[in-house]
C-alpha positions as CSV (number, residue, x, y, z in Angstrom):
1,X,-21.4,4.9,35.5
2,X,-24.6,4.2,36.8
3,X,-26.0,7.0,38.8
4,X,-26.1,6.6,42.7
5,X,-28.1,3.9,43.9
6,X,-31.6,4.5,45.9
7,X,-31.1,1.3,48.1
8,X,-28.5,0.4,50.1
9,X,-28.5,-3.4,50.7
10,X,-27.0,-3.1,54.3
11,X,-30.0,-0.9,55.6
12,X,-33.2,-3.6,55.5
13,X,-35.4,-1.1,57.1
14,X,-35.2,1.3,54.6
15,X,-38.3,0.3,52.5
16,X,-37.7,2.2,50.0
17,X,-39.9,0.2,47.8
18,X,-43.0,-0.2,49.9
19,X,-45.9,-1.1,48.6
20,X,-44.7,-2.5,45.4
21,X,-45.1,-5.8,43.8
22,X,-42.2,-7.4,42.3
23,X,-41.9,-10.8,40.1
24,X,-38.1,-12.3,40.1
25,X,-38.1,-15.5,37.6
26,X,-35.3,-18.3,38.6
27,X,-35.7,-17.1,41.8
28,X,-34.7,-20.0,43.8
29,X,-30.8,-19.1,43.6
30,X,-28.2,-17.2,41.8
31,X,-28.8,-13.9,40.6
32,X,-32.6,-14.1,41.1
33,X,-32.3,-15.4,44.9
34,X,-30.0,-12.0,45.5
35,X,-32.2,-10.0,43.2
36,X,-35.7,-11.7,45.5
37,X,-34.1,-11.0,49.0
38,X,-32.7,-7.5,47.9
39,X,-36.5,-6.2,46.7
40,X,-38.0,-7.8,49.6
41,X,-35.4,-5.7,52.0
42,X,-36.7,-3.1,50.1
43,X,-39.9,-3.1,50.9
44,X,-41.6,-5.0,47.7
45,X,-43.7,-8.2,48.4
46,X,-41.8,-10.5,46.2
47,X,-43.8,-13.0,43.7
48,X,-41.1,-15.8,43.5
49,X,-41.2,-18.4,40.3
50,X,-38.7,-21.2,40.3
51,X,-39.1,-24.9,39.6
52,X,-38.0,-26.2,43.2
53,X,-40.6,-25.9,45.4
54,X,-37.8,-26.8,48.8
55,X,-35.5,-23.7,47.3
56,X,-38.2,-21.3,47.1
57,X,-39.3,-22.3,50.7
58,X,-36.0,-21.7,52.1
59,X,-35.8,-17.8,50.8
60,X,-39.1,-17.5,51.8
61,X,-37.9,-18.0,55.1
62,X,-35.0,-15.6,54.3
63,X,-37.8,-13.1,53.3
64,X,-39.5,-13.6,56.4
65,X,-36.4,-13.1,58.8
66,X,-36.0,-10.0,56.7
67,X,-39.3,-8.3,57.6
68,X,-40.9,-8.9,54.6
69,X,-43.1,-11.3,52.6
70,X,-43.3,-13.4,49.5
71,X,-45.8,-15.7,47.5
72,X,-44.1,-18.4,45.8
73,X,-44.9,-19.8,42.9
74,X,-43.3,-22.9,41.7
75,X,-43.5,-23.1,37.8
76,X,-41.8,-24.7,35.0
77,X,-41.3,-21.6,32.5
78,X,-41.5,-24.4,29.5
79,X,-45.8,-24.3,30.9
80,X,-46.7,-20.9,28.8
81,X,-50.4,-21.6,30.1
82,X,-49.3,-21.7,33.9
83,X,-47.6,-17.8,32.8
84,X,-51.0,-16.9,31.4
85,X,-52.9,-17.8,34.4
86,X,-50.2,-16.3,36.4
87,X,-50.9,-12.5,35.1
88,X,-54.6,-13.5,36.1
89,X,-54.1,-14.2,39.7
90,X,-51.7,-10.9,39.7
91,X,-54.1,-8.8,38.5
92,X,-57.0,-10.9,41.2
93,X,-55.0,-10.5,44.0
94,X,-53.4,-6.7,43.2
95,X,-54.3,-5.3,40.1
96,X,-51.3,-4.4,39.0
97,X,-47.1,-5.1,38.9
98,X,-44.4,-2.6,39.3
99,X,-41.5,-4.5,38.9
100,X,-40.9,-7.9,36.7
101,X,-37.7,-9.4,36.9
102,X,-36.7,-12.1,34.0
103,X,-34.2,-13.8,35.1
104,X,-34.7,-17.7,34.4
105,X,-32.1,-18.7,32.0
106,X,-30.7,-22.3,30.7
107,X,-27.3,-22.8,29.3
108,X,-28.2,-25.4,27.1
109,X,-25.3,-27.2,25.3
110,X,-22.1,-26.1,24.8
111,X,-20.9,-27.7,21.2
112,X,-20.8,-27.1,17.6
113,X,-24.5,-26.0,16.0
114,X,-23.9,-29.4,14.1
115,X,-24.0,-31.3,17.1
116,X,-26.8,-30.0,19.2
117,X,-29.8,-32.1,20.2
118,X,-33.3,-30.4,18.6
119,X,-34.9,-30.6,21.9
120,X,-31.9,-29.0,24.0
121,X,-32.3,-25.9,21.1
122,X,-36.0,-26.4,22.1
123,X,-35.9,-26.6,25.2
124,X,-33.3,-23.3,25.2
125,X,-35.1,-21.0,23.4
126,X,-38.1,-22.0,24.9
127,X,-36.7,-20.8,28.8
128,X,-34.7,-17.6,27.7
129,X,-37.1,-16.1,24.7
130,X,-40.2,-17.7,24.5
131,X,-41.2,-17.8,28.1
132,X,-40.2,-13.7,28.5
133,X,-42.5,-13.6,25.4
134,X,-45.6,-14.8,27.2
135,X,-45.0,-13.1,30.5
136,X,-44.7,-10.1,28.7
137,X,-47.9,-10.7,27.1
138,X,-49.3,-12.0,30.6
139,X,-48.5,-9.0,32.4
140,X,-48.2,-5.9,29.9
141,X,-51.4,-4.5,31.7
142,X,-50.2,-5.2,35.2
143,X,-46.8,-3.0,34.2
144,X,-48.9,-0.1,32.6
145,X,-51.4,-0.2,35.5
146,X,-48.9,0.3,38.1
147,X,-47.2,4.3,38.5
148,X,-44.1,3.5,37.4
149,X,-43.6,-0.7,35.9
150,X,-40.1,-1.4,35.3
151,X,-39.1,-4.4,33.7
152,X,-35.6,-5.5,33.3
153,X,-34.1,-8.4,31.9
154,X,-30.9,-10.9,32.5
155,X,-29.2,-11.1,29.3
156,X,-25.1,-11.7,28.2
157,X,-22.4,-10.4,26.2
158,X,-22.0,-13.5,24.7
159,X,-25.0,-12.6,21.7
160,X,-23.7,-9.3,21.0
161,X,-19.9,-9.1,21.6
162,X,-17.6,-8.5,19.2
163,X,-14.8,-11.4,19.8
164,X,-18.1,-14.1,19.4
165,X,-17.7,-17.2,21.0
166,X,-18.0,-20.6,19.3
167,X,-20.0,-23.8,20.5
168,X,-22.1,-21.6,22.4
169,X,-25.4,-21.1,19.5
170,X,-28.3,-22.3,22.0
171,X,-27.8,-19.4,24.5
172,X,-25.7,-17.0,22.4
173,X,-29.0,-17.2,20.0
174,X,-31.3,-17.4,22.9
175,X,-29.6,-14.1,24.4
176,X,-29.3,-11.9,20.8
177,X,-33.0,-12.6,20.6
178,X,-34.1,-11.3,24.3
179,X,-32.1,-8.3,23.1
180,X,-34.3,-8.0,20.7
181,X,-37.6,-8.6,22.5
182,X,-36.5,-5.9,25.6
183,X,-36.2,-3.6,23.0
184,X,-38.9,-4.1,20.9
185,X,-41.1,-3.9,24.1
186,X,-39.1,-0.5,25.5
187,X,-40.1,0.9,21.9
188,X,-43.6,0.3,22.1
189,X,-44.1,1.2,26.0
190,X,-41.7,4.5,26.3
191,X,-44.3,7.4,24.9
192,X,-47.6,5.9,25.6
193,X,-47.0,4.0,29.2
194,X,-45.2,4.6,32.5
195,X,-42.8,1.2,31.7
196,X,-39.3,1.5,31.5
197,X,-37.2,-1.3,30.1
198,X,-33.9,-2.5,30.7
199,X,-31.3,-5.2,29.6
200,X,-29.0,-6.2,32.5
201,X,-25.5,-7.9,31.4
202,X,-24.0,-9.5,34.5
203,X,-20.7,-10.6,33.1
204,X,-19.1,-13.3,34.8
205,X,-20.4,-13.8,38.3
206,X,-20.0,-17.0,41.0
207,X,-23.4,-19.1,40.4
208,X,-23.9,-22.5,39.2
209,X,-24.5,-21.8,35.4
210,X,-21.2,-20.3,35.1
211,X,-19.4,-23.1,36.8
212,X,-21.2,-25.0,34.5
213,X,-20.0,-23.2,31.6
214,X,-16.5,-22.6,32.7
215,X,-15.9,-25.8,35.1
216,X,-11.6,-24.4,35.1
217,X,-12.2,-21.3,36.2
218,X,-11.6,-20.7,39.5
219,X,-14.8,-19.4,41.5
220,X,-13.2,-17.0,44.2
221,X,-12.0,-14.5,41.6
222,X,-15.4,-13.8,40.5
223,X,-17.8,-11.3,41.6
224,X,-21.3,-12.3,43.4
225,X,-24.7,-11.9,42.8
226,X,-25.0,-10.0,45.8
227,X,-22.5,-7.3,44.3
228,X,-24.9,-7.2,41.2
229,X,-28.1,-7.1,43.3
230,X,-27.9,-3.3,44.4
231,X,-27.3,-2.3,40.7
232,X,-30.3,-4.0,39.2
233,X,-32.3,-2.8,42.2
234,X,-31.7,1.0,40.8
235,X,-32.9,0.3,37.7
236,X,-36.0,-0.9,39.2
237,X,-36.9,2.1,41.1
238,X,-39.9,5.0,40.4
239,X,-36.9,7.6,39.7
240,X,-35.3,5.6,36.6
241,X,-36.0,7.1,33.3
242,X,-34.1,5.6,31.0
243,X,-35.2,2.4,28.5
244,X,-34.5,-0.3,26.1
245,X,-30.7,0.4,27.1
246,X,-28.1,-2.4,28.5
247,X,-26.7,-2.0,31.8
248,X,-23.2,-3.8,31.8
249,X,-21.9,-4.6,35.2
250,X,-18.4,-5.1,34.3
251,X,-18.1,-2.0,32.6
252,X,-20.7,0.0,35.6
253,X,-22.0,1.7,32.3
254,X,-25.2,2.2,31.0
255,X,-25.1,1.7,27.2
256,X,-27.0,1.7,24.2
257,X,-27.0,-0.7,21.2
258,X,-24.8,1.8,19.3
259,X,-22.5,2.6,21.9
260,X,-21.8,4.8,24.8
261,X,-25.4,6.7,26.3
């Protein structure tokens, strides 16, 4: 199991992550609208990217009522050179970043390989790989400048489970190769840097990409994003040591890519 959380999300005034900057992608709802709101309770000042500029201004009211403060910043991930500029006016404003959250993540198609448009495979692997990618490269020095940068990423069962699921390629490709790409970048940071890296899989949670994917399934036997928040928040405090390990929610287990850690 995971080991005891730092935060509690019930006690706002804790601060427990004061002074820290945090970027949440997809921000605007879902995972990364708990994940924003949670940090913020915490104490961070919360960068928020999300496309809808009218969703971002509604948590930052939430953020506001919670004692806390955000900048928003509404992007399309698919503009790489908006992310570059975006490490930039980080480093301006703070010189640093201790927590980045990438979150963002499109669905894409569900059908046979065969079958799939070019640009939805595009447009896929261009929101769930590509854009991590460039953040990383955007804000590598932000995360090794602050005392203890932690970086986790949203990925899924679905692109390294054993029973593999057909008609999903888009995202199950998209999500095997973030695996990749957190790992690669835990490897690289975990003797010479301060950064810890995790992989985050939130199994089957009420939000509107998995009613997309699942449009049967009935949403009041699922689990929130609020239950996942408080989990993810651990991973992203000072006193986490481990990296380039996968955090699965169903399971409350910390694992790595050959099993049980």
């Amino acid at each position: 199991m995971i080991p005891p959380f730092y935060f509690d999300r019930w006690f706002p005034m804790s601060k427990l992550l004061a002074g820290s900057i945090a970027l949440v992608t997809g921000a605007s709802r879902g995972i990364g609208h708990a994940l924003a709101l949670d940090l913020a309770r915490a104490g961070a000042h919360v960068i928020a990217l999300a496309r809808t500029q009218g969703a971002l201004e509604e948590l930052d009211d939430e953020i506001r009522d919670a004692g806390s403060e955000a900048t928003l910043v509404p992007c399309d991930l698919k503009d790489f050179e908006a992310l570059d500029r975006l490490g930039h006016a980080i480093f301006s404003r703070w010189g640093k970043l201790d927590i980045f959250i990438g979150n963002a993540g499109l669905l894409g198609p569900v059908s046979p390989l065969a079958h799939v448009d070019p640009k939805q495979w595009e447009d896929v692997l261009a929101v769930n790989v590509t854009a991590n990618w460039r953040l990383i490269r955007s804000l590598d020095p932000l995360l090794r400048a602050s005392d203890a940068g932690r970086a986790v990423f949203i990925t899924s069962g679905v692109g390294h489970r054993a029973d593999f699921k057909p008609y999903w390629g888009p995202y199950a490709t998209s999500k095997a190769a973030l695996d990749a790409l957190a790992r690669t970048y835990a490897a690289e940071t975990v003797n010479v840097s301060p950064v810890r890296v995790m992989l985050v899989n939130p199994g089957p949670l009420r939000t509107a990409m998995r009613a997309k994917a699942m449009p049967g399934e009935d949403p009041l036997t699922l689990r929130t994003p609020e239950d996942l928040s408080p989990k993810v928040l651990t991973l992203c405090s000072p006193e986490w040591t481990e990296t380039g390990k996968l955090y699965d929610f169903p399971q409350d287990r910390i694992l790595s890519f050959q099993g049980p850690a």
